[in-house]
C-alpha positions, 0 to 999 in steps of 0.5 A: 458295430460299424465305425470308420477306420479313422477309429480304433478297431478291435479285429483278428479275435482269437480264443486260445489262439485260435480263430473260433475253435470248436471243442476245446477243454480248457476250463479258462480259455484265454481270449484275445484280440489285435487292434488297428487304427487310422489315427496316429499315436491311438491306443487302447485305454480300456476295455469290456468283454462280455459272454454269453450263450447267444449274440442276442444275449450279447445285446440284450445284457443276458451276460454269463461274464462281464469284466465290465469297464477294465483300464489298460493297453493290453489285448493279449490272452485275458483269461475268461474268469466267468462261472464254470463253462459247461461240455458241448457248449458253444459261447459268444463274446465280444470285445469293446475298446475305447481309445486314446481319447477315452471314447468307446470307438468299436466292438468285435464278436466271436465265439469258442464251443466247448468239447468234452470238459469231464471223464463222465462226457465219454460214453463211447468205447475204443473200438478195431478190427478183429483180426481172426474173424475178418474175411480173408483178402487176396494179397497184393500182386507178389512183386508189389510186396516188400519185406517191409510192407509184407505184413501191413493190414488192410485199412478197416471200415466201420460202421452204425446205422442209426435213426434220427427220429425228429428234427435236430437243433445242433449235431457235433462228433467227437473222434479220435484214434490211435492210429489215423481215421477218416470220418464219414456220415452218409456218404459223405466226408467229415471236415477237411483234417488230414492225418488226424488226430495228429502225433503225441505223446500217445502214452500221455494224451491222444487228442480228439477233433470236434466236428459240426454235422447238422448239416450231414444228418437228416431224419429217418435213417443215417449212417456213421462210419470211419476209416482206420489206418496204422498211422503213427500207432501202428506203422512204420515211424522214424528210422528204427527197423522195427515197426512202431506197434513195437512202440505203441500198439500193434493194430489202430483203433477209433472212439466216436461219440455223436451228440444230437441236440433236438428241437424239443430241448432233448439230447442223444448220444451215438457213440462207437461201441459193440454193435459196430461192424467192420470190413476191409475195403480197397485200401490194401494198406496204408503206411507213413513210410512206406505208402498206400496201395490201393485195389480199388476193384474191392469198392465198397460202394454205399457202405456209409450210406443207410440201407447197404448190407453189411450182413457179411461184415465182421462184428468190431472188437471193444479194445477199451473204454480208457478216455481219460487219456483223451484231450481235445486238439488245442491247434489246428489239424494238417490241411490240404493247403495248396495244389501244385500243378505238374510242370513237366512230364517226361516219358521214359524209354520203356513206358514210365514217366517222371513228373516234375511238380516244381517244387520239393514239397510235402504231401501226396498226388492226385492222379487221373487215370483214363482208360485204364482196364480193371486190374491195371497196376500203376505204380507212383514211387517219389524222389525230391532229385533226379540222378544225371540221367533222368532217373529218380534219387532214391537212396537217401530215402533210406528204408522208406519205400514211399511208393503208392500202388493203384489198381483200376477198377476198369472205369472210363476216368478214375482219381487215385489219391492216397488218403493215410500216406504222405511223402517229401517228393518234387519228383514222381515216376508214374509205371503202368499208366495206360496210354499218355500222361499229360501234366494236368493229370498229376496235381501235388497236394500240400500238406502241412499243419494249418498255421496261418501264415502271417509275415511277408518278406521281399527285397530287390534281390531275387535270389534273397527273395528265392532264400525267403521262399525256401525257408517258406517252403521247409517250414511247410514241409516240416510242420506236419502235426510235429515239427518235424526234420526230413519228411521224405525219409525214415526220420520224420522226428521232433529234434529239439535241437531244430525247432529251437534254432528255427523257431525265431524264424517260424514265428516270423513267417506264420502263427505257430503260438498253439502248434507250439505250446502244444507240442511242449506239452509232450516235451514236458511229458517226455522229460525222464525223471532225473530232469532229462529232455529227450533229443526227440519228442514224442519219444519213441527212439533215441532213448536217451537224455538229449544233448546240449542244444538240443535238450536246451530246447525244452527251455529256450522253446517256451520262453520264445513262445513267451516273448513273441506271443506273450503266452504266459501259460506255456510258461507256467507249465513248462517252467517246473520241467525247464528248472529240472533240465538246468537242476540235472545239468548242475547235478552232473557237473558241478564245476560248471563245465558241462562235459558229463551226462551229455547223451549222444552229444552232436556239437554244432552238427554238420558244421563244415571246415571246422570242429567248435570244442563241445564242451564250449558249446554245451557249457555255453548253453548251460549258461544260456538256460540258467539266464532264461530259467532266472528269467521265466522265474522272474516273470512267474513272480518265483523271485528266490528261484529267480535268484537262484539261477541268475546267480547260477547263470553268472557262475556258469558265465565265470566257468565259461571265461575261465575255461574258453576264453583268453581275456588278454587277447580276445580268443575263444577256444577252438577259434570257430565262428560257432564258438565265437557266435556263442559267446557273443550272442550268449553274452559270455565274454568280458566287455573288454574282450568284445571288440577283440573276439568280434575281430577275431570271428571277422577274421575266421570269417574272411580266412574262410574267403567270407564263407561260414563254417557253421552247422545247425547250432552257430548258423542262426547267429551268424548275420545277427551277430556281425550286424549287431557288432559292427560287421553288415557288411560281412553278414551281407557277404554272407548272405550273398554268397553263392559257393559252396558253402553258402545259403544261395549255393543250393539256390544257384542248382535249382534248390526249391527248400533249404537242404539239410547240409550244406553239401547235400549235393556239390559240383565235385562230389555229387549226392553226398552220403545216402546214411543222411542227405535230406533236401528238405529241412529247416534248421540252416534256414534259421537266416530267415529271422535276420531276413525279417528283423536285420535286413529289414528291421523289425525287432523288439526290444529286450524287455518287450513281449509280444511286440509291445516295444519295437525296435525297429532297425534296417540294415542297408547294405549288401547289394540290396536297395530295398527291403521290406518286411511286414508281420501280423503280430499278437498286438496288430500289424508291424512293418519296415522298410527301406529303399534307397536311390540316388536322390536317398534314403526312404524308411517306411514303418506301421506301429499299431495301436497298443506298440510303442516304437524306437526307429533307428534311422541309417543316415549320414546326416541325422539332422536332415531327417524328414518325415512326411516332407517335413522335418523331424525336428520339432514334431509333437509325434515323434520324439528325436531319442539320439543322434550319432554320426551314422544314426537318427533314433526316433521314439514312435507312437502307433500309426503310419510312418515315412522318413527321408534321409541322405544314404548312410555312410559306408561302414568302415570294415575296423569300425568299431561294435556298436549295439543298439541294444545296449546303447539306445533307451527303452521306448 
């Protein structure tokens, strides 16, 4: 249906979050979609979705569900509630909107397709290599082999030839592995995921990805085979010595299952089973840590194609039919997302080369080798720094290798690209290259789980600008089928403690709402039986209860997820797990201060120049999940639970001002500004004693020659909280700053990610300790939600779940003379934004339709506010909320808006705290 863009339009259709997804399992997906329109104060006031099992169905009323006519606003998550869905399926639907006229103005079509709903759908089997009988390979070249890769094994190649008889209608394949695989069908690649299935609670559920391959099918003969590497199953993972089959298996195996529907209404299966052959290739060995070394004189040309003699194969080995373990991929697989051209190329004295790509990423290189001679090793070791001279920082790789081997075949060109390894790298030394490197020889292929990304940032400061940019490029290099913390190292784990703090920023910058959920499904599996969360999730070490903040994630992450995208169900299947971790908490320490049971406590990790007391911080988070398990449990309708722990929550609150904080003059014990951040952002302090403690953070603040003293836990807080109190104009301090320590100190020497610590690398020391010195990291990029919601002024308000009730609130200050952010959210698009000049102030903001928006106006003179060159005193569309002296609210329904202003006044640095939130009504 084509309409003008003056009407309300239904777009940016999802189903279970995904844009048309293809195999899912879930029996009640929900469907949902944004709304955008050219009229102003349009909205949604009903609407119809229909299913069925075609689009002509669609038309000609052949429906499987129809909700018929619903009243109501919201486009979020509607559960499809039709007749069972059936395996394999493939359902189209759509969506008809009427606006705020009542007139039926659009409708949008999408689809989603089923996977393997029931245990009974799997008729394939688990199948691997059989050690013992495979052929025998000559080992890698001795000087090649480490302690640590001596006993890898090669990738093993399996294949079925089988025969397509008559024409088909529709193929798909459904595989998994535990291990990491490669599907190929007559010669040719199978879809564009990397590192699948991905990584999770391996002992709870394994996921499969679902691929259409009609296209790659043909009648007569076909062949199906796959590649089969250690992966997170079998290979090295995180920073214990031992190799991960220590933890789950000790060799990878692969499930297939090919449906073929045929023109004639028939059906048939080709599933991974005994008649299956196996053989190891030219992938020597492939490890997460440690590399990929390639022989590629041992080719196997042809063995995916039909008519290649696999008479000297080995027959597989069946390791199991147990697929109830199998669940279809509920998010998006790792891609190849970006291609980063070398910049630099830089040859050594003795024949090497270092390559500079720019940018600390996260991935792997594609190498063209010219001229090389069969048998010629190269060599390609990675660092994300270079020493003082010129040579690669490898210590802080600790026991990763991440070193990729290539021996040439003896072609005229050859690509080498590593296909079951990735490292965290800017730099590259390439040994053994014959003749010259040139930079378009070398290409960093990015790596990183495919969430859309979905909001934008920008100011007149370019160094803020590079800030947004770094905290871009961590999150791209950390998300990697986990989020994940330092992706060059022997870590790469799921830290609760770093996805929680940076999980605000995460939802800013992309859609991470699937990525999310499911990974708290293997938190909520990981969970021990006494209500403990792990430190780390999977949970193959760190074998213990996690610590404050950080086995707090498993509650503040679902209720983040709750109020940005408005996923009820992440709460509901959290919420049973987020009571046992507050329930385990209290058991412990019944008098409310937590300080037993606190596993491996960190504190406010790698804060510098201070010690905030731990108790402080873990009693702090003791409230905070207390506050949100009464609030979940108020949403989910549990209202004596919800009672429960709201009376809990104040009690721990009373526990936390009895022991920490002086009422009579404000302090906080330990006098940090972490311990200060937490009682103010946690709402812990008596209302009296606000200003008093908001003075005495100021304070510490300017002792501290206006820097932060802040590690993971207090960094996401900081401007926030200043801004919110009063203080921009010590946030903005902060945010300039560029000595250490600072957030542009890493940018004033050539940072290209957010580093792990604030003195990873200083002009006074140097490198900082090898033991832990990652410079790609996340957490102290926890500013970039400040960068989005204060800087630039897109937030909600305390009651809004996924955007529904903006408040949108600029800061102007700092050296900045415009900001501007925008953010695809759940219900539409979202926009903010200032400028200001000599001749004053402009705001600029976008409502979609189905939001409602409070806009706080900075202005000297409130009463001069105009909007589209006229004044805002008297318009029917915008309601004039409140004056103050500094301010003009403004109550804005959906559409387009500009404002002029006079520049607000300075801020008096004594003035005191002011909180929008508290002080302004709801829109």
């Amino acid at each position: 249906m084509t309409v003008s863009e003056e009407h309300l339009v239904p777009y940016g259709l999802t189903c279970e979050m995904l844009d048309e997804p293809l195999g899912l399992d879930e029996p009640a997906p929900r469907l949902s979609w944004k709304l955008r329109s050219g009229v102003r104060g349009d909205a949604q006031t009903a609407y119809r979705i229909t299913v069925a099992l075609t689009e002509d169905d669609l038309d000609t009323g052949r429906l499987l569900w129809d909700t018929g006519r619903r009243a109501g606003e919201d486009a979020l998550l509607v559960p499809y509630d039709g007749p069972p869905l059936q395996s394999s399926t493939r359902y189209h639907w759509r969506v008809a909107v009427w606006d705020a006229r009542g007139e039926q103005t659009a409708h949008a079509g999408s689809w989603f397709e089923t996977g393997l709903l029931h245990p009974g759908d799997w008729k394939a089997a688990w199948i691997a290599r059989d050690p013992e009988s495979a052929p025998a390979q000559d080992p890698p070249q001795d000087e090649d082999r480490t302690e640590r890769t001596r006993h890898l094994l090669p990738c093993a190649h399996l294949r079925r030839d089988f025969t397509v008889a008559s024409p088909l209608v529709r193929a798909r394949a459904y595989v998994s592995a535990r291990g990491l695989y490669e599907l190929r069908i007559n010669g040719r690649r199978v879809g564009d995921a990397e590192l699948a299935p991905g990584w999770t609670e391996y002992r709870h559920r394994v996921l499969y990805q679902t691929y259409d391959v009609g296209d790659l099918l043909r009648e007569g003969a076909n062949t199906v085979g796959a590649v089969l590497a250690d992966g997170w199953w079998s290979g090295f993972v995180g920073f214990d010595s031992r190799r991960a089959a220590l933890h789950y298996g000790d060799a990878p195996q692969v499930i297939v299952q090919l449906l073929l529907d045929f023109a004639d209404g028939s059906r048939r299966w080709v599933a991974s089973d005994g008649s299956w052959r196996e053989h190891p290739g030219p992938i020597r060995y492939a490890d997460l840590l440690m590399g990929e070394f390639v022989d590629a004189r041992d080719d196997l040309p042809g063995w995916d194609e039909p008519g290649y003699d696999d008479s000297a194969w080995s027959p597989v080995v069946v390791a199991g039919t147990d697929t109830a373990v199998l669940e279809a991929a509920p998010d998006r697989s790792v891609r190849v997302l970006e291609d980063l051209p070398a910049q630099a190329v830089r040859r050594r004295p003795d024949g090497r080369f270092i390559v500079d790509l720019g940018q600390n990423m996260v991935g792997r290189v594609s190498l063209t080798v010219r001229g090389a001679r069969a048998g010629q090793r190269i060599r390609l070791r990675h660092a994300e720094m270079l020493t003082g001279d010129g040579e690669l920082y490898l210590d802080n790789l600790r026991t990763a290798e991440a070193t990729d081997f290539y021996v040439a075949a003896g072609r005229p060109v050859e690509v080498f690209e590593p296909r079951f390894t990735f490292h965290g790298f800017r730099y590259v030394e390439v040994a053994g290259y014959p003749g010259d490197l040139r930079p378009d020889d070398v290409t960093g292929r990015v790596l990183h789980s495919d969430t859309p990304w979905t909001g934008e940032f920008t100011c007149s400061d370019e160094t803020v600008n590079k800030l947004h940019d770094n905290i871009r490029w961590g999150q791209r290099g950390n998300f990697v089928s986990i989020p994940t913390d330092c992706p060059q190292r022997d870590e790469r784990l799921g830290w609760l403690a770093d996805a929680q703090v940076f999980l605000p920023t995460a939802c800013r910058n992309a859609d991470v709402s699937a990525f999310f959920a499911r990974w708290m499904r293997d938190v909520v599996d990981a969970q021990h039986p006494d209500g403990a969360f792990g430190d780390v999730v999977p949970e193959l070490c760190m074998l213990r209860e996690g610590a404050p903040a950080w086995g707090d994630g498993g509650v503040i992450i679902p209720w983040t997820l709750y109020r940005v995208y408005g996923d009820r169900r992440v709460l509901e299947r959290s919420y049973p797990a987020m009571k046992a971790w507050v329930d385990h908490v209290h058991r412990h320490n019944p008098d409310l201060v937590w300080r037993r049971r606190t596993g491996n406590h960190y504190g406010d990790w790698l804060q510098v120049n201070a010690e905030t007391p731990r108790d402080l911080l873990a009693t702090a988070y003791f409230a905070r999940s207390a506050e949100l398990v009464a609030r979940t449990a108020a949403v989910l309708g549990e209202g004596a639970d919800a009672a429960r722990y709201e009376a809990l929550h104040a009690a721990v609150r009373d526990a936390f001002i009895d022991a920490f904080v002086d009422v009579d003059d404000g302090s906080v014990a330990g006098g940090t500004q972490t311990g200060y951040l937490l009682a103010l952002a946690f709402g812990l302090l008596p209302p009296r004693t606000v200003p008093a403690a908001v003075a005495r953070l100021a304070a510490d603040i300017e002792a501290h020659d206006r820097h932060l003293t802040t590690g993971f836990v207090g960094v996401s807080l900081l401007c926030p909280v200043l801004a919110e109190h009063g203080r921009p104009d010590l946030a903005y301090a902060l945010l300039h700053q560029d000595t250490y320590p600072s957030w542009c100190y890493s940018i004033r020497h050539g940072a290209t990610t957010i580093w792990e610590r604030w003195d990873g690398w200083t002009e006074e020391g140097g490198f900082q300790s090898p033991a832990m010195n990652s410079f790609n990291h996340y957490s102290l990029g926890s500013v970039g939600e400040w960068l989005y919601g204060g800087v630039a002024g897109i937030g909600q308000h305390p009651d809004s779940v996924a955007y529904r009730d903006l408040l949108l609130k600029p800061t102007v200050g700092g050296r900045l003379t415009s900001a501007h952010a925008r953010q695809e959210t759940a219900r539409g698009t979202v926009e903010c934004g200032w400028s200001l000049d000599p001749g004053g102030l402009r705001v600029d903001a976008v409502v979609p339709p189905g939001a409602r928006a409070a806009l706080v106006l900075p202005t000297a003179a409130p009463g001069d506010v105009r909007e589209g060159g006229e004044p805002v005193s008297g318009r029917d569309d915008i309601e004039v909320v409140a004056r103050t002296g500094h301010a003009l609210t403004v109550r804005l329904g959906s559409g387009r808006y500009r404002f002029t202003a006079p520049p607000p006044a300075p801020v008096a640095p004594s003035s005191p705290s002011t909180v929008l939130l508290q002080d302004s009504p709801t829109p």
